[in-house]
N, CA, C and O atoms as CSV, one atom per row, in Angstrom:
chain,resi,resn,atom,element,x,y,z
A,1,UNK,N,N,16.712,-24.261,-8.944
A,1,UNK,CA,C,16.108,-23.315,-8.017
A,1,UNK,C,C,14.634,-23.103,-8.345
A,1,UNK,O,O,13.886,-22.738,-7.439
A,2,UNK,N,N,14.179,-23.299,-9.535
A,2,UNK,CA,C,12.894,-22.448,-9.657
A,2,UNK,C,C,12.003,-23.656,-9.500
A,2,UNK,O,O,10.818,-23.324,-9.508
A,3,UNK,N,N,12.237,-25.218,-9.332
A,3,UNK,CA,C,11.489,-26.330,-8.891
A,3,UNK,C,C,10.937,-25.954,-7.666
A,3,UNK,O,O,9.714,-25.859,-7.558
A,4,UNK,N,N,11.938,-25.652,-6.410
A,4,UNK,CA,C,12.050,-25.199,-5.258
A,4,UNK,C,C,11.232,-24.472,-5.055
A,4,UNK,O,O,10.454,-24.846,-4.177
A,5,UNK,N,N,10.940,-23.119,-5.686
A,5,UNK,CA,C,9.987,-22.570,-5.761
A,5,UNK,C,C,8.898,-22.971,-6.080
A,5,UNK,O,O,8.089,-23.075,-5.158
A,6,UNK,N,N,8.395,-23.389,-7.620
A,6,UNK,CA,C,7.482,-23.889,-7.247
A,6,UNK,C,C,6.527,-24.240,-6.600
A,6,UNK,O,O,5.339,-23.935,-6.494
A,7,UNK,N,N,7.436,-25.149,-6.045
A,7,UNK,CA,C,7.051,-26.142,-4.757
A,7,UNK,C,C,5.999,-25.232,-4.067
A,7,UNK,O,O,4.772,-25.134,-4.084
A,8,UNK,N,N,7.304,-24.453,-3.296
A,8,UNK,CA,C,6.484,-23.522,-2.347
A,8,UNK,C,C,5.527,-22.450,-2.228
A,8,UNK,O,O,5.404,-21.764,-1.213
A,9,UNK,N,N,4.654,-22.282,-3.594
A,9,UNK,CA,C,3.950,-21.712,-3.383
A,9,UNK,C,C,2.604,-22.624,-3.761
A,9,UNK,O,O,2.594,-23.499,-4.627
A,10,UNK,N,N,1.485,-22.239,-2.942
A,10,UNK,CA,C,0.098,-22.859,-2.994
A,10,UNK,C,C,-0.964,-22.180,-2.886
A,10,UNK,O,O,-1.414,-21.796,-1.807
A,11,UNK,N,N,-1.549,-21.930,-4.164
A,11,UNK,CA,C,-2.981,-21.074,-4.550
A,11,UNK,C,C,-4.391,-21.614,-4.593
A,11,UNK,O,O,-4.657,-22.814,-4.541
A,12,UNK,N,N,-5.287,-20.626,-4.693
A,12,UNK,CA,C,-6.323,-21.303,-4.855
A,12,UNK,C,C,-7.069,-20.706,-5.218
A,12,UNK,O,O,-7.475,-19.746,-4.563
A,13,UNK,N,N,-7.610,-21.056,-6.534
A,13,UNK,CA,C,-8.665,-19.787,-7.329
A,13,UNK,C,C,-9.549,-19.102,-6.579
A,13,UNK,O,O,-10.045,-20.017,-5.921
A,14,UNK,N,N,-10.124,-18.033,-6.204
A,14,UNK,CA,C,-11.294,-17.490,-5.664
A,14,UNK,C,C,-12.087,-16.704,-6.818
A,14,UNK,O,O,-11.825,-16.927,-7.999
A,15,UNK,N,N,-13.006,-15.834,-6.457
A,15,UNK,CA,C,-13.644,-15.441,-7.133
A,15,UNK,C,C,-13.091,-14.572,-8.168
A,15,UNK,O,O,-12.178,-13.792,-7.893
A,16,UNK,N,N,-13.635,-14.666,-9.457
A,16,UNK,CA,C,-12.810,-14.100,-10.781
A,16,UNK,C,C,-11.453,-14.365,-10.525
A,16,UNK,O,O,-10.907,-15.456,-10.357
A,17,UNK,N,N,-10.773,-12.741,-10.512
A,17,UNK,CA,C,-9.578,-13.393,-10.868
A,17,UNK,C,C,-8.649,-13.328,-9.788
A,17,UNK,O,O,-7.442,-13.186,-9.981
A,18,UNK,N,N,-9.120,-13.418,-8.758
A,18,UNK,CA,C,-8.687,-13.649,-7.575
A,18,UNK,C,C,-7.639,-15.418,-6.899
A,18,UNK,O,O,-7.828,-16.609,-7.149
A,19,UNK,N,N,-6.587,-14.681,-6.006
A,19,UNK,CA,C,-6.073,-16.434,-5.589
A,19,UNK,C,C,-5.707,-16.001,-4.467
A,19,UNK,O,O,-5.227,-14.881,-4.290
A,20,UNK,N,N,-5.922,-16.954,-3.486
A,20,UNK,CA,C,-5.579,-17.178,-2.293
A,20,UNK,C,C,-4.277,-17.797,-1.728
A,20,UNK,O,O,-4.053,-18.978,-1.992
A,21,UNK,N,N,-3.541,-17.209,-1.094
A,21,UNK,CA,C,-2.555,-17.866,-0.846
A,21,UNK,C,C,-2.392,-19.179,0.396
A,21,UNK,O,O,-2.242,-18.941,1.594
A,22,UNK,N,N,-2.436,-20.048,0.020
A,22,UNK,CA,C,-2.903,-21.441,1.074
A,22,UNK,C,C,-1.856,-21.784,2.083
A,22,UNK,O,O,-2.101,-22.711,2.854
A,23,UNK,N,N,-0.723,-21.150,2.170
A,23,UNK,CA,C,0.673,-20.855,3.337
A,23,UNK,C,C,1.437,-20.187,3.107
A,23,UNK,O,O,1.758,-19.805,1.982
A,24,UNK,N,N,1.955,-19.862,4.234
A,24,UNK,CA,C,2.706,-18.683,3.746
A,24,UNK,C,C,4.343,-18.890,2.754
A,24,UNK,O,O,5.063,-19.868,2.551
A,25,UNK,N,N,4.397,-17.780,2.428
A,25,UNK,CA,C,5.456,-18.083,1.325
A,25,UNK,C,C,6.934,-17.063,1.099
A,25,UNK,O,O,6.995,-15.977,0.524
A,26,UNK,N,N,7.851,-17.702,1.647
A,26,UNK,CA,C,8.892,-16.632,2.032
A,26,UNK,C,C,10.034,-16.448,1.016
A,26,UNK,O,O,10.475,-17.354,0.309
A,27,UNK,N,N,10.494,-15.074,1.024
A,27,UNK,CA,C,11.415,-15.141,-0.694
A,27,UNK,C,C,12.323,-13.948,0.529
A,27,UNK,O,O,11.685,-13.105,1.160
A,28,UNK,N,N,14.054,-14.128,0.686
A,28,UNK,CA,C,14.667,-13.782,1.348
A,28,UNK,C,C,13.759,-12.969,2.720
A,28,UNK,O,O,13.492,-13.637,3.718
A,29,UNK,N,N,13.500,-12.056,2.662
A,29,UNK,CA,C,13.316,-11.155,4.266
A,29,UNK,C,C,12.046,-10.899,4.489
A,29,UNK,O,O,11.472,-10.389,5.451
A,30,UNK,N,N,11.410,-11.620,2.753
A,30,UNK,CA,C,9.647,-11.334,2.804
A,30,UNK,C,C,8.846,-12.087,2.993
A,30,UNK,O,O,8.873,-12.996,2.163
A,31,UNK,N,N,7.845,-12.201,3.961
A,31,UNK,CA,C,7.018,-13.129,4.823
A,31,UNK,C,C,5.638,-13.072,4.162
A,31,UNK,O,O,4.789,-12.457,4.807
A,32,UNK,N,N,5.135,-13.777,2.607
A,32,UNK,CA,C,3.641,-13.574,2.727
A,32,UNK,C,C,2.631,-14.213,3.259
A,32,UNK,O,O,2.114,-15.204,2.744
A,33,UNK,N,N,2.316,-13.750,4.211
A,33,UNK,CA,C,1.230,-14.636,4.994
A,33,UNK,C,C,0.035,-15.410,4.454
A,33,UNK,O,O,-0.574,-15.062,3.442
A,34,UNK,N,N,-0.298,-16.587,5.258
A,34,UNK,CA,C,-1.276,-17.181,4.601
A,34,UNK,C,C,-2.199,-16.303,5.167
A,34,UNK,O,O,-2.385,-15.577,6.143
A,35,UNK,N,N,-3.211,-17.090,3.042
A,35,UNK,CA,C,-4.493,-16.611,3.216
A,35,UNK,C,C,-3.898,-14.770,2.418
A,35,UNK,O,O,-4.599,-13.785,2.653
A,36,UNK,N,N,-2.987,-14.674,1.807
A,36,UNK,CA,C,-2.612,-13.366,1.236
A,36,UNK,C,C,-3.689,-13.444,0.073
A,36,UNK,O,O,-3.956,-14.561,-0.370
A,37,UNK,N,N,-4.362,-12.260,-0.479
A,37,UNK,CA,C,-4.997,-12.795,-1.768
A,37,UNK,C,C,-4.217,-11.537,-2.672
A,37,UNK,O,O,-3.745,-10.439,-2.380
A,38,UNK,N,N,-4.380,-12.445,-4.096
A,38,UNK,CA,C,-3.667,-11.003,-5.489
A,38,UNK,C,C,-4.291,-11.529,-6.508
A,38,UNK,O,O,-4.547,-12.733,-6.518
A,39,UNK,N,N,-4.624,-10.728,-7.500
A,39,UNK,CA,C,-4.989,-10.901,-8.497
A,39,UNK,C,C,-4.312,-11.340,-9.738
A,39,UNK,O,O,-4.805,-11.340,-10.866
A,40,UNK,N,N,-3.002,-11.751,-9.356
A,40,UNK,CA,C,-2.047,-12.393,-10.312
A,40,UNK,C,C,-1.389,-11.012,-10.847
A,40,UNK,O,O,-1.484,-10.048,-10.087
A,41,UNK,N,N,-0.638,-10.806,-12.259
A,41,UNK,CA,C,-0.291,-9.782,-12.975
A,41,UNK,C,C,-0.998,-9.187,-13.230
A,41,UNK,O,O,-1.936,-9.672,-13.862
A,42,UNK,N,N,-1.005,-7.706,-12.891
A,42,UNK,CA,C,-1.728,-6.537,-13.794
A,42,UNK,C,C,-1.204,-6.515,-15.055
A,42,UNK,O,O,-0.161,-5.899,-15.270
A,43,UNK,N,N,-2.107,-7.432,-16.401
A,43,UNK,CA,C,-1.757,-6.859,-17.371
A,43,UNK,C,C,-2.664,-6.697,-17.995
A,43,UNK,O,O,-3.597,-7.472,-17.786
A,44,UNK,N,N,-2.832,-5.664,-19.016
A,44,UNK,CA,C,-4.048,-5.242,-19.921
A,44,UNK,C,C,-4.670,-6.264,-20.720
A,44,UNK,O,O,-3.888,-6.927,-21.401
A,45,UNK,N,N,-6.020,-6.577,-20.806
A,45,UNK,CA,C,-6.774,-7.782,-21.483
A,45,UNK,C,C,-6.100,-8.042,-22.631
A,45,UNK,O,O,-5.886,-9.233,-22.857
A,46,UNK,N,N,-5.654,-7.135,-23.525
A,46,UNK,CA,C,-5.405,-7.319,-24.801
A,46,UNK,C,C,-3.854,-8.237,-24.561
A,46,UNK,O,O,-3.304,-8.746,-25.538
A,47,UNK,N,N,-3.479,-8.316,-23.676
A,47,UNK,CA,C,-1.491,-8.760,-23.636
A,47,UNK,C,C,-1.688,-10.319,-22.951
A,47,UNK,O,O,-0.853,-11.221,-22.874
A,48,UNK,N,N,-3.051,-10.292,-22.503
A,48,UNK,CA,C,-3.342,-11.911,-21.905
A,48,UNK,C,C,-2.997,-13.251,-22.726
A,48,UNK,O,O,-2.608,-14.308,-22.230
A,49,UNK,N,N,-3.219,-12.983,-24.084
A,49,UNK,CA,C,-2.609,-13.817,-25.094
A,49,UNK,C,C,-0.991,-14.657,-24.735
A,49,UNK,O,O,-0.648,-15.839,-24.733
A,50,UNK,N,N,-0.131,-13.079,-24.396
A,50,UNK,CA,C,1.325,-13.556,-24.279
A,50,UNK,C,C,1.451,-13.558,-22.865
A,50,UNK,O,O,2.208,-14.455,-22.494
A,51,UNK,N,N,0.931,-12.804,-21.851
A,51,UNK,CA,C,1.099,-12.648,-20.601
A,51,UNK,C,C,0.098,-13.037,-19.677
A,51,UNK,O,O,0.021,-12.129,-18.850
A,52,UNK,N,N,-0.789,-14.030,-19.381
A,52,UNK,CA,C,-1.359,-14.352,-19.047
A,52,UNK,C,C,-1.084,-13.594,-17.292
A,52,UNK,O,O,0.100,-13.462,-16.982
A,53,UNK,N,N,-1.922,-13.235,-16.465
A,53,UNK,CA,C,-2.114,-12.608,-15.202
A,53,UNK,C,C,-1.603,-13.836,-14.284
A,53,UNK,O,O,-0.710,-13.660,-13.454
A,54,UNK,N,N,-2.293,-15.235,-14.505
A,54,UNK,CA,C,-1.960,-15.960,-13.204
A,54,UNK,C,C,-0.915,-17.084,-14.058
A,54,UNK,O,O,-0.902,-18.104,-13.368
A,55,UNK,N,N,-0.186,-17.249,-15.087
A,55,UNK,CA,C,0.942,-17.905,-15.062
A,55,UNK,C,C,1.725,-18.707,-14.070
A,55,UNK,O,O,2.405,-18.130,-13.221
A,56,UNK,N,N,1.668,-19.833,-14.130
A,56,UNK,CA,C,2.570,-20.836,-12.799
A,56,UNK,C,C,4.004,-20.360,-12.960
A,56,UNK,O,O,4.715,-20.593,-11.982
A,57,UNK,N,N,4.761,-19.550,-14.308
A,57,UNK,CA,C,6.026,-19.827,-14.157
A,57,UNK,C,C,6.728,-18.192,-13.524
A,57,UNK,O,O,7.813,-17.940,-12.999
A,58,UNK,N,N,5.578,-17.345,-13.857
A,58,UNK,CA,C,6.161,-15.901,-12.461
A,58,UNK,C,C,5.049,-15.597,-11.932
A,58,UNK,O,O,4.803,-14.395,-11.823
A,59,UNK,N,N,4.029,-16.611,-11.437
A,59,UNK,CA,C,3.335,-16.149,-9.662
A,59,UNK,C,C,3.740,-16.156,-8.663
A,59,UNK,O,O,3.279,-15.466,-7.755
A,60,UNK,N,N,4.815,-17.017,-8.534
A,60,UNK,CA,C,5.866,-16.649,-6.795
A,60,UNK,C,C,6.327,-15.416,-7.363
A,60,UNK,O,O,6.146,-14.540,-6.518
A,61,UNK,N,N,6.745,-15.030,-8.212
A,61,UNK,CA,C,7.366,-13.472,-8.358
A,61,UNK,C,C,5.731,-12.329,-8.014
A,61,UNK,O,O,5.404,-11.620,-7.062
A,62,UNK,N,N,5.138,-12.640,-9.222
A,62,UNK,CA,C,3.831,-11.684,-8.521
A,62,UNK,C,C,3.333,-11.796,-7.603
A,62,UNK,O,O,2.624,-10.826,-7.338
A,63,UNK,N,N,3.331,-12.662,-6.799
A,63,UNK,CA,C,2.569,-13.075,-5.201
A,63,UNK,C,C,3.727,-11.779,-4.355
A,63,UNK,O,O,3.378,-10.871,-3.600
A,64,UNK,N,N,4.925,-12.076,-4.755
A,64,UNK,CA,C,6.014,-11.108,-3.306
A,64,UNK,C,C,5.520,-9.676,-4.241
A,64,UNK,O,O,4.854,-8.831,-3.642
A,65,UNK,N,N,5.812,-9.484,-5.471
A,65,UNK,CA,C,5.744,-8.333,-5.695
A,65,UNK,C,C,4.445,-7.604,-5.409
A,65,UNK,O,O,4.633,-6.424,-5.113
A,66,UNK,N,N,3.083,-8.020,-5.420
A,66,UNK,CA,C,1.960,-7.806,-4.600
A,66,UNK,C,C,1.604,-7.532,-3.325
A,66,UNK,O,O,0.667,-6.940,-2.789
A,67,UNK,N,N,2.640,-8.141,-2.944
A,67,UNK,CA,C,2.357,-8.229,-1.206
A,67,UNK,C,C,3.558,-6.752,-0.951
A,67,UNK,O,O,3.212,-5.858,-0.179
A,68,UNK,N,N,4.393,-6.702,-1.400
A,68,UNK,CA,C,5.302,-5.486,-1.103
A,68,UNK,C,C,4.404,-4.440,-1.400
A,68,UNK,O,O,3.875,-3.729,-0.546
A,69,UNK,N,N,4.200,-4.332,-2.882
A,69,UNK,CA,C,3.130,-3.097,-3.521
A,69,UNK,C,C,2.370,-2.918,-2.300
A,69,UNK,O,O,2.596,-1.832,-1.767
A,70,UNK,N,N,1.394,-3.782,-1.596
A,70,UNK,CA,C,0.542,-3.555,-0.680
A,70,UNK,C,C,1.273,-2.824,0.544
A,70,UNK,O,O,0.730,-1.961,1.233
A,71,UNK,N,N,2.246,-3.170,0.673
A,71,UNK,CA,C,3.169,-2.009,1.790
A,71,UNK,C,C,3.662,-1.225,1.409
A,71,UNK,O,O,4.512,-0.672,2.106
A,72,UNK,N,N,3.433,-0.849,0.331
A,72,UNK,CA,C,3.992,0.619,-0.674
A,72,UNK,C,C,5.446,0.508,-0.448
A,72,UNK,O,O,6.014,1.497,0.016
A,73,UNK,N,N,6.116,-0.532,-0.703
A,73,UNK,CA,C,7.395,-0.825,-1.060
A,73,UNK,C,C,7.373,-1.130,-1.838
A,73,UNK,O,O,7.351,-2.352,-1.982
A,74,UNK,N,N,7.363,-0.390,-2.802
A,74,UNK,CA,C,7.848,-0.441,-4.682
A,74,UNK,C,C,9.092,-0.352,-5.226
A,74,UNK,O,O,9.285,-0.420,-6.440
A,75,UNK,N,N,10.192,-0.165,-4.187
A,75,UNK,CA,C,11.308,-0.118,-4.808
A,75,UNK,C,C,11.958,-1.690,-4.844
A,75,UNK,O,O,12.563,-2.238,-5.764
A,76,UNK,N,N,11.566,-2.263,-3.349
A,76,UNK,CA,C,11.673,-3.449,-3.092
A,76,UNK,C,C,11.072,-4.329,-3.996
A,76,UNK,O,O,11.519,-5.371,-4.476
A,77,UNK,N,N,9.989,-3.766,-4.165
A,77,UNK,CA,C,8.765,-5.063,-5.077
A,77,UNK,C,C,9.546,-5.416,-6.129
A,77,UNK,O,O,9.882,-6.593,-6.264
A,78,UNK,N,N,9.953,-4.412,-7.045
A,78,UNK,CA,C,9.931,-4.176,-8.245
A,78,UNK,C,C,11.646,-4.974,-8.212
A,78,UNK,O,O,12.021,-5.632,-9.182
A,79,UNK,N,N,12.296,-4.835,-7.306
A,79,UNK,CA,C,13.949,-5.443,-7.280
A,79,UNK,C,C,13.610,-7.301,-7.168
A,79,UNK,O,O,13.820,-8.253,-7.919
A,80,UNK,N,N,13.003,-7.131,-5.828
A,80,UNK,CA,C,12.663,-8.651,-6.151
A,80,UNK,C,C,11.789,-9.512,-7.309
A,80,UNK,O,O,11.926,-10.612,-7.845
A,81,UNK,N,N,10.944,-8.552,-7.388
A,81,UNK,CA,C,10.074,-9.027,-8.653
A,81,UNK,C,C,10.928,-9.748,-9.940
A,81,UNK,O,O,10.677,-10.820,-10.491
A,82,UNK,N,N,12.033,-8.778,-10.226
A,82,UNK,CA,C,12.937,-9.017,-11.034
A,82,UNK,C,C,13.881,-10.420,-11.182
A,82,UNK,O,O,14.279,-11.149,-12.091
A,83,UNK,N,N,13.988,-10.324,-9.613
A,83,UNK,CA,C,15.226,-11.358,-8.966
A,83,UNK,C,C,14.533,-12.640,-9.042
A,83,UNK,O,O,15.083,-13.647,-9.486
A,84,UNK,N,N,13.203,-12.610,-8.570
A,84,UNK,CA,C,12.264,-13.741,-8.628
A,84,UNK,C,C,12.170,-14.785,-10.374
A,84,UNK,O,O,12.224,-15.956,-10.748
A,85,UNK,N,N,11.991,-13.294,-10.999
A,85,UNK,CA,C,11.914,-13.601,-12.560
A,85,UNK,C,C,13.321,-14.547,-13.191
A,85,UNK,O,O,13.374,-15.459,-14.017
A,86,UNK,N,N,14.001,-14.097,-12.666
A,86,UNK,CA,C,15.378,-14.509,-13.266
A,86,UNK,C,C,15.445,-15.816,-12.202
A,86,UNK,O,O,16.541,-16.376,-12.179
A,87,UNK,N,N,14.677,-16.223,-11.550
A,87,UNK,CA,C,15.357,-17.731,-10.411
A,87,UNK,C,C,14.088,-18.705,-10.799
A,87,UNK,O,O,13.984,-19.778,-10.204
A,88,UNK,N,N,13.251,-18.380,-11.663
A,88,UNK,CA,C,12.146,-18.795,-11.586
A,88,UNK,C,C,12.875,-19.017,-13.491
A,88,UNK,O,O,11.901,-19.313,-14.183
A,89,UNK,N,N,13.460,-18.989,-13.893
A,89,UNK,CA,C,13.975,-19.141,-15.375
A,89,UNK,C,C,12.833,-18.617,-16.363
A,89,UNK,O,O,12.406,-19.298,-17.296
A,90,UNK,N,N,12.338,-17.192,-16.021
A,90,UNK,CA,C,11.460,-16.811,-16.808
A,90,UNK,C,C,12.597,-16.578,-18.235
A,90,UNK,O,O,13.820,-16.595,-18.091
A,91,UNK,N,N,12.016,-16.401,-19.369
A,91,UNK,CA,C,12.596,-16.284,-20.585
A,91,UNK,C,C,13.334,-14.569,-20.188
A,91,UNK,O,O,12.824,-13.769,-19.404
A,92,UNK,N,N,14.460,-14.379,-20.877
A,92,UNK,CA,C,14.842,-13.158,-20.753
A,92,UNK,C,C,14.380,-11.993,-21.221
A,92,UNK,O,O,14.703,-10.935,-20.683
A,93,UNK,N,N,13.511,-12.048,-22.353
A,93,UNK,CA,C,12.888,-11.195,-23.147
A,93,UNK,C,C,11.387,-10.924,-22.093
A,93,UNK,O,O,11.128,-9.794,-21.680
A,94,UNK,N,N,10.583,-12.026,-21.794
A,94,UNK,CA,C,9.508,-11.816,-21.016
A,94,UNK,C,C,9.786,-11.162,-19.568
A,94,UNK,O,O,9.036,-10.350,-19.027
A,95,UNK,N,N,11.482,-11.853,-18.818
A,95,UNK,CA,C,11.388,-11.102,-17.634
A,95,UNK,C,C,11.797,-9.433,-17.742
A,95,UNK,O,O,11.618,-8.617,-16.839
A,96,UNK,N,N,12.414,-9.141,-19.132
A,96,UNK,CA,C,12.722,-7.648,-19.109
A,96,UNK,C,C,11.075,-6.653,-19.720
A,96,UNK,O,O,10.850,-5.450,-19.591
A,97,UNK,N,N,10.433,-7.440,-20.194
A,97,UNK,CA,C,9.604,-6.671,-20.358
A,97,UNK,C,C,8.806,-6.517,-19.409
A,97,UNK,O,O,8.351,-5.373,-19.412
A,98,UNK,N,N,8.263,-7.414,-18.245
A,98,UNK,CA,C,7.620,-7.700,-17.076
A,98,UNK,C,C,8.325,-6.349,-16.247
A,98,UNK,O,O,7.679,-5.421,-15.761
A,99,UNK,N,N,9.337,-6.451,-16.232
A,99,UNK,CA,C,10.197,-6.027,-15.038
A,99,UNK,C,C,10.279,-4.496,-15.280
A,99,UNK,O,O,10.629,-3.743,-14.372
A,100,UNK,N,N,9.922,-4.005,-16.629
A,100,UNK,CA,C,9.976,-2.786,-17.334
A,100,UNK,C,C,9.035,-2.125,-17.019
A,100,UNK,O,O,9.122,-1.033,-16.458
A,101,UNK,N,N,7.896,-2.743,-17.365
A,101,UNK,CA,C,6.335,-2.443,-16.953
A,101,UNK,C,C,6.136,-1.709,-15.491
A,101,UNK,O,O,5.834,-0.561,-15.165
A,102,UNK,N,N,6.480,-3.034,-14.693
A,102,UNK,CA,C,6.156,-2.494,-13.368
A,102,UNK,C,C,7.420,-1.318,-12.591
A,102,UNK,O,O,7.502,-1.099,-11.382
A,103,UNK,N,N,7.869,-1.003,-13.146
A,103,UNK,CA,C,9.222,-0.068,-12.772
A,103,UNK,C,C,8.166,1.241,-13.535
A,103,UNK,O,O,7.730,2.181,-12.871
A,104,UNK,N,N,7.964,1.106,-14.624
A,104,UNK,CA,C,7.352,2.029,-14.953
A,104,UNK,C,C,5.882,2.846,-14.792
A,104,UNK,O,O,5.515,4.005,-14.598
A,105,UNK,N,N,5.210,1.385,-15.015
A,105,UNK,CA,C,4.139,1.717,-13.989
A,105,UNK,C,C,4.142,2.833,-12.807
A,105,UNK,O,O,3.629,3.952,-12.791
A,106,UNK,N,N,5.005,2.042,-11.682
A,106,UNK,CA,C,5.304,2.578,-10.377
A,106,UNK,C,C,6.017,4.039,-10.538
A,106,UNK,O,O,6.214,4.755,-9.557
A,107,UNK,N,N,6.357,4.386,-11.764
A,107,UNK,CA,C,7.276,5.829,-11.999
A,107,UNK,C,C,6.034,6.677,-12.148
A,107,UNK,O,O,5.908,7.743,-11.546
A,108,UNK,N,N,5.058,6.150,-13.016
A,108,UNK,CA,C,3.835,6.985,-13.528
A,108,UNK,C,C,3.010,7.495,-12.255
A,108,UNK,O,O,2.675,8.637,-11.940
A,109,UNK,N,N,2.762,6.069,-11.532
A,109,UNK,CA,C,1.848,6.326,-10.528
A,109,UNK,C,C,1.460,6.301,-9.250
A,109,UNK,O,O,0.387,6.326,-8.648
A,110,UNK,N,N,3.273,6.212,-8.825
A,110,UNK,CA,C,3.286,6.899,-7.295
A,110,UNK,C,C,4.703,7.433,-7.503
A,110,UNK,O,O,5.414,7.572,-6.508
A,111,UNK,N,N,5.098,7.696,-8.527
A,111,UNK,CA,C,6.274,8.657,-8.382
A,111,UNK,C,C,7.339,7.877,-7.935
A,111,UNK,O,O,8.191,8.504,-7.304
A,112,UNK,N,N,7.535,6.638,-8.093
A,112,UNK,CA,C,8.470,5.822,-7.432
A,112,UNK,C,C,9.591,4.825,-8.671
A,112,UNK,O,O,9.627,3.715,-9.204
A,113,UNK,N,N,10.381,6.130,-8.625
A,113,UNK,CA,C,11.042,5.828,-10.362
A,113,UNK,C,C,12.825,5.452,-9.979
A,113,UNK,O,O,13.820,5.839,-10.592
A,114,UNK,N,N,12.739,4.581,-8.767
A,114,UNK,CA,C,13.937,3.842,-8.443
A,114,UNK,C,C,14.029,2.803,-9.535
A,114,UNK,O,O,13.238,2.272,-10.315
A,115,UNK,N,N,15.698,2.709,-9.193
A,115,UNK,CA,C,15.903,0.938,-10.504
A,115,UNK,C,C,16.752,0.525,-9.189
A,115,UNK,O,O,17.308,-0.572,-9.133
């Protein structure tokens, strides 16, 4: 499954740390349109070492979870984000800490403290 993916997603660096999404890219009911742009993972400079922001092996996960965030569907983001992580064979330790973050994050700072 996570070849598949792959596949289907197509970026393209823009300015800093910016990427463009070059077609659109669909993960069950979510449509990201081309030409979507995200800045990869929000993670703090210091965690770039282990977590690099634009990673090939969970940017189809951060591309949907970005594009939801942007519709202030955080409960959604953060479910698929997860689901993405685990089909995309992120390591289990990296997708629970990923998946922790942004759940928590989203608890801190829009009050959106669904699991």
């Amino acid at each position: 499954m996570a070849s598949k993916i792959y596949k289907e997603v197509a970026v393209r660096p823009m300015h800093k740390d910016r990427f463009k999404l070059l077609k659109e890219f669909k993960y069950k009911d979510v449509v990201v349109p081309e030409g979507y742009e995200t800045n990869g993972a929000d993670v703090p400079r210091i965690f770039w070492v282990f977590f690099p922001p634009n990673r090939a092996d969970y940017l189809p996960a951060v591309i949907v979870h970005d594009y939801l965030c942007d519709l202030q569907n955080y409960a959604m983001a953060d479910k698929y984000f997860e689901e993405l992580l685990e089909e995309l064979e992120v390591r289990v330790s990296t997708r629970k800490i990923m998946s922790n973050s942004v759940r928590f994050y989203h608890c801190l700072k829009y009050k959106s403290c669904e699991k």
